[in-house]
N, C-alpha and C positions, 0 to 999 in steps of 0.2 A: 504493500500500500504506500503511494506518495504520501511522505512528510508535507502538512503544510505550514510554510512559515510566512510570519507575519514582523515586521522591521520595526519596532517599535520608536526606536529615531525618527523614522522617514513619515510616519503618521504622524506624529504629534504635533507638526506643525499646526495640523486642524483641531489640535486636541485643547483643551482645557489646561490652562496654566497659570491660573491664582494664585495668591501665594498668601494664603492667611495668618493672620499674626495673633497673637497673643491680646491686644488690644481688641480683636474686633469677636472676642468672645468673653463672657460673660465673666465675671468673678466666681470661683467655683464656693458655691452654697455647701460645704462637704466641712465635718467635722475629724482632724487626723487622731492616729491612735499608731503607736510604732508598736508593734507588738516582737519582744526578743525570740532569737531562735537561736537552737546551739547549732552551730556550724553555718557556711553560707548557703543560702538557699539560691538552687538553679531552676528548680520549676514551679510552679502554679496549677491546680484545675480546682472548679468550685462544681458539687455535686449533690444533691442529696440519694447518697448511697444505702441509706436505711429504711429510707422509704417514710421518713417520720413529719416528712412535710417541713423541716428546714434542712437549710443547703450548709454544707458542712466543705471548711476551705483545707485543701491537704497540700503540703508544700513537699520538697527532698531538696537536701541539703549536699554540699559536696563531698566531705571529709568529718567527720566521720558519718558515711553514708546511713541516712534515713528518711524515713515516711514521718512527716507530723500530720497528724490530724487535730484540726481546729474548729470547734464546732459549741454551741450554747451560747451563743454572741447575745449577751443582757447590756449592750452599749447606754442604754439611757441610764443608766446609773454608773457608770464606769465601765472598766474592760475586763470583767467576768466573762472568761471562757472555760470551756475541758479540752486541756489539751493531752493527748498521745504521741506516742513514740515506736516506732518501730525501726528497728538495727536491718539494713539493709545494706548490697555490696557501696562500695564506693565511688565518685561519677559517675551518680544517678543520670537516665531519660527519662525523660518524660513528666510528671504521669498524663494518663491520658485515661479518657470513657470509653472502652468498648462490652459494647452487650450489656451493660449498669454494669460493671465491672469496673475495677482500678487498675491498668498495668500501669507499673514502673519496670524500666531496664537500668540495668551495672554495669558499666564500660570494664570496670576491674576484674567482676568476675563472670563477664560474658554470660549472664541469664535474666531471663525476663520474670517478673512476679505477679501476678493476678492477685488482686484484693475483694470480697464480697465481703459484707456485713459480718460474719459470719467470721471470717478469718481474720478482720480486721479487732471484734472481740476476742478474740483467742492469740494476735499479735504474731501473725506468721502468715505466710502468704497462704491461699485456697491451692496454688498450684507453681510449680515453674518448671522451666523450661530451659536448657542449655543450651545455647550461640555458638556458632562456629567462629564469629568474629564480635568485636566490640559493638553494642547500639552505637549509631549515631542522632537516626531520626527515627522518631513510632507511628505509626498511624494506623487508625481502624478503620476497614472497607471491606466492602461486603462484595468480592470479586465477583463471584458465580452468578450475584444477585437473585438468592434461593433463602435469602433471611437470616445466614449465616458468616458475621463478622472474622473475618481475617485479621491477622497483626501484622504489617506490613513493616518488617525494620529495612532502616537504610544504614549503610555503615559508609567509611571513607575509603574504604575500599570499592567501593564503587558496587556494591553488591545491592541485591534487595531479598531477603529472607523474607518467604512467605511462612508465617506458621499459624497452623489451622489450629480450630478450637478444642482438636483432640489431643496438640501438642506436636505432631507431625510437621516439620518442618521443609523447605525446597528450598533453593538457593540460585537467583538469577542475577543477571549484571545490566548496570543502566548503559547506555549508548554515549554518556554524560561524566565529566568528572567534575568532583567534590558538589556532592549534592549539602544544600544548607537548607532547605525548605518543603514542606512539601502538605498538601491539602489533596484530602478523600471528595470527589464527586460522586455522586449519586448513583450514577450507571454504573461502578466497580472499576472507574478509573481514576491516577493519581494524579494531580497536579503538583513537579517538582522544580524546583529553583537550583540552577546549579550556580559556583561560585566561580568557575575558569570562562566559562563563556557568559557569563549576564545576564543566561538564558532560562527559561520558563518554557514547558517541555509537558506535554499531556501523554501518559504513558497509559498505554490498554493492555492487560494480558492477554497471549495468545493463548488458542487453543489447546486443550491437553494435549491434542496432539504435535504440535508444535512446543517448542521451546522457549521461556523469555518473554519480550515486552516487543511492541511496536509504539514506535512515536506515529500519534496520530497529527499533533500540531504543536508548532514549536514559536515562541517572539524574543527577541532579543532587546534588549532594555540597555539605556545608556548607563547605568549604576548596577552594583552586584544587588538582587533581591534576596531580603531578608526574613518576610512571613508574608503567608498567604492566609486569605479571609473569603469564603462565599457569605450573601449575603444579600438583603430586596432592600439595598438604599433608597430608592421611590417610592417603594410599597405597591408596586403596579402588579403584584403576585408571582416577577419573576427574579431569577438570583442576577448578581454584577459577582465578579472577582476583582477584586482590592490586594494588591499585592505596595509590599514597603520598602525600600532603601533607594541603595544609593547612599547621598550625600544628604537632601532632605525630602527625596522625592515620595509618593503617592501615587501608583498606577491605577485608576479604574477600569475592567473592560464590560464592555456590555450594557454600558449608562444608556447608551439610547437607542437601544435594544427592547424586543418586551418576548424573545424568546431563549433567555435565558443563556446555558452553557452554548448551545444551536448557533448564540448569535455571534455570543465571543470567541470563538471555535474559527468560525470564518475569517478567512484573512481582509476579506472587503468590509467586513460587516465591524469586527472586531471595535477597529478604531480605539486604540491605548489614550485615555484622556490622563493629564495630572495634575496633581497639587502641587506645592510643595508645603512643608513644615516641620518643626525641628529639626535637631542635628543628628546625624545615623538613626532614624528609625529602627526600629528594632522589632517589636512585639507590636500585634495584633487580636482583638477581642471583639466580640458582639453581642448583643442580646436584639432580642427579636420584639418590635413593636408591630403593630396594625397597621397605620400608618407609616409606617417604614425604619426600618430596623438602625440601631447604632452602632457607631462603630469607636471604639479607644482606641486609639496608635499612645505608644510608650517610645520614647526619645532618650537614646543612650547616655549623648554626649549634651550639653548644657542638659538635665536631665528635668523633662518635663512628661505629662501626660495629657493627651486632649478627647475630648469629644465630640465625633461628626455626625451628623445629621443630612437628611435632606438630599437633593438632586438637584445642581451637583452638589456636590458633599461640601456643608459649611460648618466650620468650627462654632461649637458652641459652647463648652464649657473648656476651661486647661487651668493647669495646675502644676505645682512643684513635686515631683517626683521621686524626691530622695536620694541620697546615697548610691552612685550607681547601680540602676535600675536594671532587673534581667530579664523579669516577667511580669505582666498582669495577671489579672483574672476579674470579673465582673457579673457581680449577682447580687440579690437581695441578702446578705448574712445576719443581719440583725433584725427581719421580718416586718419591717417596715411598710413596705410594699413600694420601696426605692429605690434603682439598683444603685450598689455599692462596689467602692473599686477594691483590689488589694492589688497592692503591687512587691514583689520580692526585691530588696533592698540585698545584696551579694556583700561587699563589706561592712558591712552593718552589721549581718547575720539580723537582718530581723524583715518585716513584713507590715508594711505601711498599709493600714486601713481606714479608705478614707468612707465616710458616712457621708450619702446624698440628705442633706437637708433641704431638698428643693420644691418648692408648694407642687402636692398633686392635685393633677389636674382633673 
């Protein structure tokens, strides 16, 4: 099958190129709360994994590798939490949602972990799983598209380990070197950002009977990308892809589109629109509105976090960030019915939790 590629330089000219500042968003309505963590913390997910109707935030730290679980957030009186601890290997991936499950991966000792309710009580993982190489990246997609999530790891070896949910593992190679990014679409394919070409690269598994991956479409971007986000910025019912870096760049594709991946898939149709804002983007988050879903980009370097809204996408809230900032995460944790940010503070060792005090509406 022909690759198709699309020039993401040579569009933009038509594209979208505001560049929103800090002034022309709002003062953020958000009460902080620095909550300590032993060791630094490299990832984020907010989740309610118990089923108990609040969202419980779980971070992993680098040295000495762990799982914290942070959850009972009683912020209108102070910062009463229950927090847990779980001993896991050292540089941690992840974690990540698949199947209402917890995987975390171990770069140190090449195994992935599954977490449920369940094992999460009992402080050991439900299951794991031994790597032929180090995680780099995780991702959950549901290849076969038969209702059954796959764990898709990427490593720097250029490799992509499929391992099914019975623990059975395959081992395939990208077309691509140093993959840095990478987002699950809906049909059972991935969307990966590599870091030597600048490229953004839509990978489909082939057939059992075949071996490997086919690149179905590929764009190349003036900046290395650094997180991918699907997501209905307009709320028109269909998704955009939001992809981050660069220097302070923001790619949208699919903004004036109304059929989705279909649209941004095509190279005539695509059309890469951008912003720009902050310094090294880095991280990417959303929650889903009716009106059209939002979106948080986290800013590395002068370390800031903002939030977009709207078609095209306009900053409406931002904020001071912390202590070199590595991840987000974005949900209601103190039941407010607000969404709230957390963001992982790396030298700090702690986990900035910021409270939306903002009139609902």
């Amino acid at each position: 099958m022909k690759t198709l590629l699309c020039i993401a330089g040579l569009i933009l000219t038509t594209g979208l190129t505001q560049s929103p500042t800090r002034q022309e968003a709002q003062a953020s309505p958000r009460v902080r709360h620095e909550l300590p963590i032993s060791g630094e913390p490299l990832g984020l997910e907010a989740f309610d994994l118990n089923g108990d109707g609040r969202v419980e935030l779980y971070a992993v730290t680098k040295s000495p590798g762990a799982l914290h679980i942070m959850s009972d957030f009683k912020l209108q009186v102070g910062v009463t939490r229950s927090t847990q601890t779980i001993p896991i290997g050292d540089y941690p991936v992840g974690p990540i949602i698949s199947a209402g499950e917890l995987v975390v991966g171990s770069r140190s000792r090449n195994e992935l972990y599954w977490f449920n309710a369940k094992s999460l009580e009992a402080k050991r993982p439900a299951r794991t799983v031994k790597l032929e190489a180090p995680p780099h990246l995780l991702v959950s997609v549901d290849l076969n598209q038969d209702g059954d999530a796959q764990i898709c790891v990427l490593t720097k070896n250029n490799e992509i380990i499929i391992v099914g949910a019975d623990g059975s593992t395959e081992t395939t190679w990208t077309a691509h070197d140093q993959p840095c990014c990478v987002w699950p679409l809906a049909d059972g394919r991935l969307v990966i950002g590599f870091q030597t070409e600048h490229e953004l690269a839509v990978y489909r598994r082939n057939p059992k009977a075949e071996a490997g991956w086919s690149v179905d479409w590929k764009v190349v971007f003036e900046g290395l990308p650094r997180a991918i986000r699907e997501l209905d910025l307009d709320g028109n019912g269909d998704l955009e892809l939001v992809v981050s870096g660069g220097d302070r760049m923001h790619w949208v594709l699919g903004l004036d589109g109304t059929g989705g991946a279909s649209d941004w898939l095509e190279p005539l149709v695509c059309n890469p629109q951008r912003f720009r804002w902050g310094t090294l983007p880095y991280a990417l988050d959303s929650v889903a509105k009716s009106e059209g879903d939002e979106l948080f980009s986290l800013a590395h370097i002068n370390p800031a976090w903002s939030r977009f809204a709207g078609s095209p996408p306009k900053m409406v809230e931002s904020g001071d960030a912390g202590e070199s900032p590595v991840a987000l995460a974005a949900a209601d944790f103190d039941g407010d019915g607000r969404v709230d940010l957390a963001i992982a503070n790396k030298t700090a060792q702690c986990i900035s939790l910021l409270l939306s005090r903002e009139s609902q509406k």
